[in-house]
C-alpha positions in Angstrom: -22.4 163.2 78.5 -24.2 164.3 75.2 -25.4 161.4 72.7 -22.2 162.5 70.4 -19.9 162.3 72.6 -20.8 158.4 73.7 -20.9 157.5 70.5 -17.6 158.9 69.8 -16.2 156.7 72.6 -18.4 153.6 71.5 -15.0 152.7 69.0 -11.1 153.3 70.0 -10.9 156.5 71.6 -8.5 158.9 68.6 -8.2 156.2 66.8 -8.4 158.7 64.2 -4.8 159.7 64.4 -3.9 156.0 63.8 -4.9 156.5 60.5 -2.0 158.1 58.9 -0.2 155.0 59.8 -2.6 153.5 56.4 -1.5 156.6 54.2 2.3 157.2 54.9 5.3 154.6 55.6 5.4 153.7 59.1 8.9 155.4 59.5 7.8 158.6 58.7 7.6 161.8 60.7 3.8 162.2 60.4 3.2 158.3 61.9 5.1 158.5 64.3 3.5 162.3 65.4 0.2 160.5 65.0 0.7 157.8 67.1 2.3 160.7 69.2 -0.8 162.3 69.5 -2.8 159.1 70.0 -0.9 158.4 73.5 -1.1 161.8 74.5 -4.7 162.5 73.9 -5.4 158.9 75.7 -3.4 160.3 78.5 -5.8 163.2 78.7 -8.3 161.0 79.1 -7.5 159.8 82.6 -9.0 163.3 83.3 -12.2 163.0 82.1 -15.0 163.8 85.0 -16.6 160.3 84.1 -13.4 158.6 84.6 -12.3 157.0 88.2 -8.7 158.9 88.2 -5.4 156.1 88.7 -3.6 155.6 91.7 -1.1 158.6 92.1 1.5 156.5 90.8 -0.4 154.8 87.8 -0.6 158.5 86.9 3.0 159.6 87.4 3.8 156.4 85.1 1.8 157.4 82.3 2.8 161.0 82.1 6.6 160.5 82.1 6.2 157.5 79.6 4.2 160.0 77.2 6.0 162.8 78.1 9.6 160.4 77.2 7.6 160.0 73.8 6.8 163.2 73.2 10.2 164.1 74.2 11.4 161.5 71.5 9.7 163.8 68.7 11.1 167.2 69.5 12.9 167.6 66.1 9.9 167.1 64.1 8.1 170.6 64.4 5.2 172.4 65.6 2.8 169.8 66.1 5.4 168.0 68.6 5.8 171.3 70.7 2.1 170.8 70.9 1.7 167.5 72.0 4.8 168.3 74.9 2.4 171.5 75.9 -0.8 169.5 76.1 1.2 166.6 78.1 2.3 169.0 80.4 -0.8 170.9 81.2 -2.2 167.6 81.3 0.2 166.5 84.4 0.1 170.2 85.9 -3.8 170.0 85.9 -3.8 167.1 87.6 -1.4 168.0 90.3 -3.4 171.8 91.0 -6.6 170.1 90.5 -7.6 172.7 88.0 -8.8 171.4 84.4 -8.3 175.2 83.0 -4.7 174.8 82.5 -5.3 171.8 79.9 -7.9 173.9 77.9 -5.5 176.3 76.5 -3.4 173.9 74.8 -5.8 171.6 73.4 -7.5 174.3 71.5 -4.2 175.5 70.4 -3.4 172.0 68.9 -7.0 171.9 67.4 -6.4 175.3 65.5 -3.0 173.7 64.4 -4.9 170.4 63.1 -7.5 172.6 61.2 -5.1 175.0 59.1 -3.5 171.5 58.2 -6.6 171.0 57.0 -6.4 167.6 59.2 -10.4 168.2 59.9 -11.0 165.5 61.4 -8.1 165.0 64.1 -9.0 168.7 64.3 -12.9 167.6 65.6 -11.4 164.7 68.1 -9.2 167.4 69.7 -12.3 169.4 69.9 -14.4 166.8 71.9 -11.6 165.8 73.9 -11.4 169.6 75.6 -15.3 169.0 75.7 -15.8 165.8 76.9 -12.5 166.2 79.3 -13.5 169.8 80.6 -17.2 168.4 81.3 -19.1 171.1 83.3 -15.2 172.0 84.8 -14.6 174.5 81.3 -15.2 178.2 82.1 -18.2 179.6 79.8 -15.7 181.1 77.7 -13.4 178.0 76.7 -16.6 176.1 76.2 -18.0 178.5 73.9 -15.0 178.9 72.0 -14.7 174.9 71.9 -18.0 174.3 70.6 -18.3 177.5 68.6 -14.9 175.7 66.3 -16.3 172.6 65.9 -19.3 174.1 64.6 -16.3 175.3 61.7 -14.7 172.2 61.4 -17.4 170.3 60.9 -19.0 172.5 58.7 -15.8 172.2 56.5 -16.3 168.7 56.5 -19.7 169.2 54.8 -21.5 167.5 58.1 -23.7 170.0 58.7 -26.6 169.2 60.5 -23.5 168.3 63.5 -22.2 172.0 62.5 -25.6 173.4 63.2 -25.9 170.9 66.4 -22.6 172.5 67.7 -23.3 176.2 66.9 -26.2 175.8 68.7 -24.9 174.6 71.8 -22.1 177.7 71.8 -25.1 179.8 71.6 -27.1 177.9 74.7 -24.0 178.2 76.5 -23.4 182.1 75.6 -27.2 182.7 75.9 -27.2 180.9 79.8 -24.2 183.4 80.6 -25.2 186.4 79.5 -22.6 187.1 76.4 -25.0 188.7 73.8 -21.5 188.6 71.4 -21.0 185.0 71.8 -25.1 184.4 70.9 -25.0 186.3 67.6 -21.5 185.5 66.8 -22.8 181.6 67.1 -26.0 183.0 64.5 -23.8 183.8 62.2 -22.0 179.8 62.3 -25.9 179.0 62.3 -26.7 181.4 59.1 -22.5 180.3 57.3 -24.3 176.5 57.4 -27.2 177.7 55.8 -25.4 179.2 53.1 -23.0 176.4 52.6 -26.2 174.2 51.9 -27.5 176.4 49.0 -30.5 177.8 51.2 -29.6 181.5 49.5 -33.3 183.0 50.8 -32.9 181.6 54.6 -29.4 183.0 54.7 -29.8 186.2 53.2 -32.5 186.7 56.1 -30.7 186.0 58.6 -27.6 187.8 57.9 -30.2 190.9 57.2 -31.2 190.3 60.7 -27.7 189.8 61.9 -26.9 193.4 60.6 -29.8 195.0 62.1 -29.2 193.2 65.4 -25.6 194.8 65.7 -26.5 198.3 64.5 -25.5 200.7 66.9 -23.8 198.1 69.0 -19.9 197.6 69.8 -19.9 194.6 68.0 -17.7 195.6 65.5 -16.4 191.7 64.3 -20.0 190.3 64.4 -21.0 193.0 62.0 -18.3 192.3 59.8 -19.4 188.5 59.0 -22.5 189.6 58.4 -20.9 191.8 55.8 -18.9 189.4 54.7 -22.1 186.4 54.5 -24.3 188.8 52.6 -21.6 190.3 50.3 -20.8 186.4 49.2 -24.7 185.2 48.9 -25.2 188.3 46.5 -22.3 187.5 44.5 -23.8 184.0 44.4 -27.3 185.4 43.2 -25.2 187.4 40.4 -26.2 190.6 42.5 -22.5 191.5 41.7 -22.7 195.2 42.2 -24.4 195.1 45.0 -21.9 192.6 46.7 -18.7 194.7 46.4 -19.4 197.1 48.8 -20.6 194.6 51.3 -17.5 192.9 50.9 -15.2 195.6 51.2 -17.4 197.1 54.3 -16.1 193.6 55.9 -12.4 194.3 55.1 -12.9 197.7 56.5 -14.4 196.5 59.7 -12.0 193.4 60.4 -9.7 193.5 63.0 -7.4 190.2 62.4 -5.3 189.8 59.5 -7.1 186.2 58.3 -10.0 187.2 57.9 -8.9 190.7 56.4 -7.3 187.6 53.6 -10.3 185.5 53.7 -13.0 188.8 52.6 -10.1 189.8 50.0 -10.1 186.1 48.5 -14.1 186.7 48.5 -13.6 190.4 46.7 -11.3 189.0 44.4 -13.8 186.1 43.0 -16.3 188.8 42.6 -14.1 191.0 40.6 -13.4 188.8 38.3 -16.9 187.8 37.5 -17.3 191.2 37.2 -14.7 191.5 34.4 -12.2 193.5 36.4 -9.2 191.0 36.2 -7.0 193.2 37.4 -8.6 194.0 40.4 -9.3 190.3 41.1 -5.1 189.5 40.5 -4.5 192.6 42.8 -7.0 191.1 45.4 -5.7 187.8 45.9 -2.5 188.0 45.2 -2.3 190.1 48.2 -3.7 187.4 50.0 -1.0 184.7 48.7 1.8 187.7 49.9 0.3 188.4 53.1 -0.9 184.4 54.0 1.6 183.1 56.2 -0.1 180.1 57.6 -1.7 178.6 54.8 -4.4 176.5 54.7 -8.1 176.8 52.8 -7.8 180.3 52.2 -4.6 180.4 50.3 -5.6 177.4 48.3 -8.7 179.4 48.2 -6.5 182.3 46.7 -4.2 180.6 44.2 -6.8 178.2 42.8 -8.6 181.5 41.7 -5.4 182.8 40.3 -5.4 180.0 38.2 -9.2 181.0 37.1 -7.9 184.2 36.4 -4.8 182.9 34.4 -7.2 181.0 31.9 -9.9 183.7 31.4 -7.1 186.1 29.7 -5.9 182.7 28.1 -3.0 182.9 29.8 -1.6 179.0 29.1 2.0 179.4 31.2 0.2 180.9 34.1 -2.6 178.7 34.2 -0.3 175.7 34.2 1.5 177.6 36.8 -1.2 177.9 39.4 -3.1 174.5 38.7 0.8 172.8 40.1 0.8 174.6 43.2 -2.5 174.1 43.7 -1.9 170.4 43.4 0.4 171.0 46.6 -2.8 171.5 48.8 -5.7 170.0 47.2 -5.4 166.4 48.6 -5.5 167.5 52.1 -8.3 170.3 51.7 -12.2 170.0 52.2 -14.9 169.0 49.6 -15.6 172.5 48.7 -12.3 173.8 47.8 -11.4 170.3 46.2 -14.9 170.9 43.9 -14.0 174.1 42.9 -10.3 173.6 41.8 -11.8 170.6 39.7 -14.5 173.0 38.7 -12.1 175.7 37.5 -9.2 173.4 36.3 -11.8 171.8 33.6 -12.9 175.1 32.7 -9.5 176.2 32.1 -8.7 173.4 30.6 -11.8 174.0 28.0 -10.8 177.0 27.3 -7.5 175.9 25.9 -9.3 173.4 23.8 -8.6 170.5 25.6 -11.7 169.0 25.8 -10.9 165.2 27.0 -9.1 166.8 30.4 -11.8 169.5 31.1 -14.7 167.0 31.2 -12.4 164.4 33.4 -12.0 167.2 35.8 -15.7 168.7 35.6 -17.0 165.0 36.1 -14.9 164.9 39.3 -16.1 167.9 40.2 -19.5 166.7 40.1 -18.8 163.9 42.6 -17.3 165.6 45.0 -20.0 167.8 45.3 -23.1 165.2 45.0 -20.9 162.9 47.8 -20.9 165.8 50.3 -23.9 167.5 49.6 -23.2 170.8 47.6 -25.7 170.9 46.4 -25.1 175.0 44.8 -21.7 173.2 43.4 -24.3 170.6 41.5 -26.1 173.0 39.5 -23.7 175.3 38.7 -21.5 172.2 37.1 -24.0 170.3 35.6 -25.0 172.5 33.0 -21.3 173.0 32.2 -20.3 169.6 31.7 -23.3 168.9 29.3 -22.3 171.5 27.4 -18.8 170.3 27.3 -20.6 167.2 26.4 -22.8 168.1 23.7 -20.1 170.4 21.7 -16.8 170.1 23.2 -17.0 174.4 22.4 -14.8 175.8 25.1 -17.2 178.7 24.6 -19.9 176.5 26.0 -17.9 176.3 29.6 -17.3 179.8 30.4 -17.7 180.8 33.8 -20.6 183.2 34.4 -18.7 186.1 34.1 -20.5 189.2 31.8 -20.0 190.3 28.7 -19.8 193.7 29.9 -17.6 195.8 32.6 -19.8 197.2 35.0 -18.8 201.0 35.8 -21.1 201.5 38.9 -19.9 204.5 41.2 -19.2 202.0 44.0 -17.5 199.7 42.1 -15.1 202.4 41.2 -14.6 203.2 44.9 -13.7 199.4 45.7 -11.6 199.6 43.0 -9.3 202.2 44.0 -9.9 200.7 47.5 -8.1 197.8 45.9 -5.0 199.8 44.3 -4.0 201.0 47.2 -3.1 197.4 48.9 0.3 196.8 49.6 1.2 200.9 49.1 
């Protein structure tokens, strides 16, 4: 067992999903699915490979008394028909002697926990199939495990752990032989890179990514590296050099959420860019088409609400900044920085000065407690100019003074009036 995963153990195993007992009322839905998930995950446990397994009939008591609770919370949606599947490929594992069966349904659960933006519950699930699974996992499940904590973590802002777990997806995928899985875990390596500000280190290796997968079948690797250099030369303020990266990457994905995910990117970019309507048409196709919510529609709408206070549009700024308030308690530092970000500067822009440095200062330390560090400089020099003259002119974003005509931004912008034809 890794270093991680005893230390993980050294404390009450999931005791993480006894927490929401400390931020709802005990009688409510989500306590009692916690402490739903608590029993079922320790029941999991009995599998583990470092584990002497019960008696036969210790076992058969513990499943049907989780599987009775379980049963108990079968009116209270999706994440209790995940806890009944992981409770019965649990028991069904156990009686074929096969750990594959339980795999599927933990990761299932995990993916659920993550696009509730429950990140960390998301990471125990995670370990669990790890540490359960031991050397039992095929290549594949393993790779896939480790390759989404990587994510998770990384969208907790713990990134040297993000980098630790890419890693071991790609030692994994390197000892088998998947060539897909090794670069597809370069590109988590290069995405924590970029997430710490390193803008040289990551535009190397997403260079190198690209030429790596030229000529190959690896259609969904190429796109992230599309996608990863299209969003570090927005960040430079390469802008029209970034829009055809970015729309290469909508061309070349596959899957509808990340299709969503490089069309919230395009849509930041085009409004920088001074091509609002673009940016509006960009994501909100990504609030019409998102369907399981999560970072990238908050993503989406708290960019709407950017876009609603650079035309100075008061009604649909207020608009966007209330749903937004819907998600931003339960999403990561970056997003919650950035809607603080962009609600301050909206909120300078309508003159009120007193709000937009509250939320500016919050900004700043959300982003100096978790390290973001890009998030730092970029608000810094806003809020002392807030500061200095209150001028809402002082805390525009960095978008230009002119409209850029470049022949491929033309092309990705009647690439973008065509969505939803």
């Amino acid at each position: 067992m890794s270093t991680e995963l005893q230390s993980r153990r050294a404390g009450l195993p999931h005791a993480v999903f006894l927490q929401r007992v400390a931020d709802e009322p005990a009688t409510s839905p989500d306590v009692r699915l916690g402490q739903g998930a608590f029993l079922t995950l320790r029941f999991v446990d009995l599998l583990a490979p470092d584990r002497e397994l019960p008696s036969p009939d210790v076992f058969r008591y513990q499943w049907a008394a989780t599987e009775r609770y379980c049963a108990e919370l079968a009116g209270e949606g999706t994440e209790a028909s995940h806890l009944s599947c992981i409770v019965r490929s649990a028991g069904e594992a156990h009686r074929d002697g096969n750990l594959q069966l339980l795999a599927p349904a933990l990761f299932a659960y995990a993916l659920y926990l993550e696009q509730e933006s429950h990140f960390d519950e998301a990471e125990d699930a995670l370990l669990t199939m790890i540490n359960v699974g031991g050397g039992r996992l095929p290549s594949s499940d393993a790779i896939s495990a480790w390759m989404r904590l990587g994510r998770v973590r990384r969208l907790q802002a713990a990134f040297d752990q993000a980098d630790d777990a890419y890693a071991e997806a790609g030692r994994i995928a390197s000892r088998v032989g998947d060539r897909q899985a090794v670069l597809t875990s370069h590109v988590g390596q290069a995405n924590v890179v970029y997430f710490r500000g390193n803008l040289s280190e990551a535009e190397r290796r997403w260079r190198s990514l690209l030429a790596d997968t030229d000529g190959t079948p690896y259609r969904v690797v190429r796109a992230q590296a599309e996608h990863g250099l299209g969003n570090l030369l927005n960040r430079r303020g390469q802008l029209e050099e970034s829009a055809p990266h970015l729309w290469r990457a909508y061309e070349l994905y596959d899957e509808q959420s990340s299709q969503l995910r490089v069309l919230n990117d395009l849509g930041i970019l085009m409004l920088r860019l001074g091509h609002v309507a673009d940016a509006e048409r960009a994501l909100g196709e990504v609030v019409r088409r998102e369907q399981v919510g999560g970072e990238n529609l908050t993503n989406a709408m708290v960019e709407l609400m950017h876009c609603a206070s650079y035309r100075r549009d008061r009604l649909g700024f207020e608009r966007w900044r209330e749903r937004c308030l819907e998600h931003i308690p339960h999403a990561p530092p970056n997003i919650r920085a950035d809607f603080s970000e962009k609600a301050g500067i909206g909120y300078a822009r309508f003159g009120n000065t007193r709000k937009s440095e509250m939320l500016l200062r919050q900004a700043l330390e959300i982003a100096t407690a978790h390290g973001l560090h890009e998030v730092v400089f970029r608000v810094e020099p806003i809020l002392a100019g807030a500061k200095d003259c209150g001028a809402p002119e002082q805390v525009e974003s960095a978008a230009p003074e002119v409209v850029y005509e470049a022949e491929s931004l033309k092309e990705v912008s009647a690439s973008l009036a065509t969505l939803g034809a």
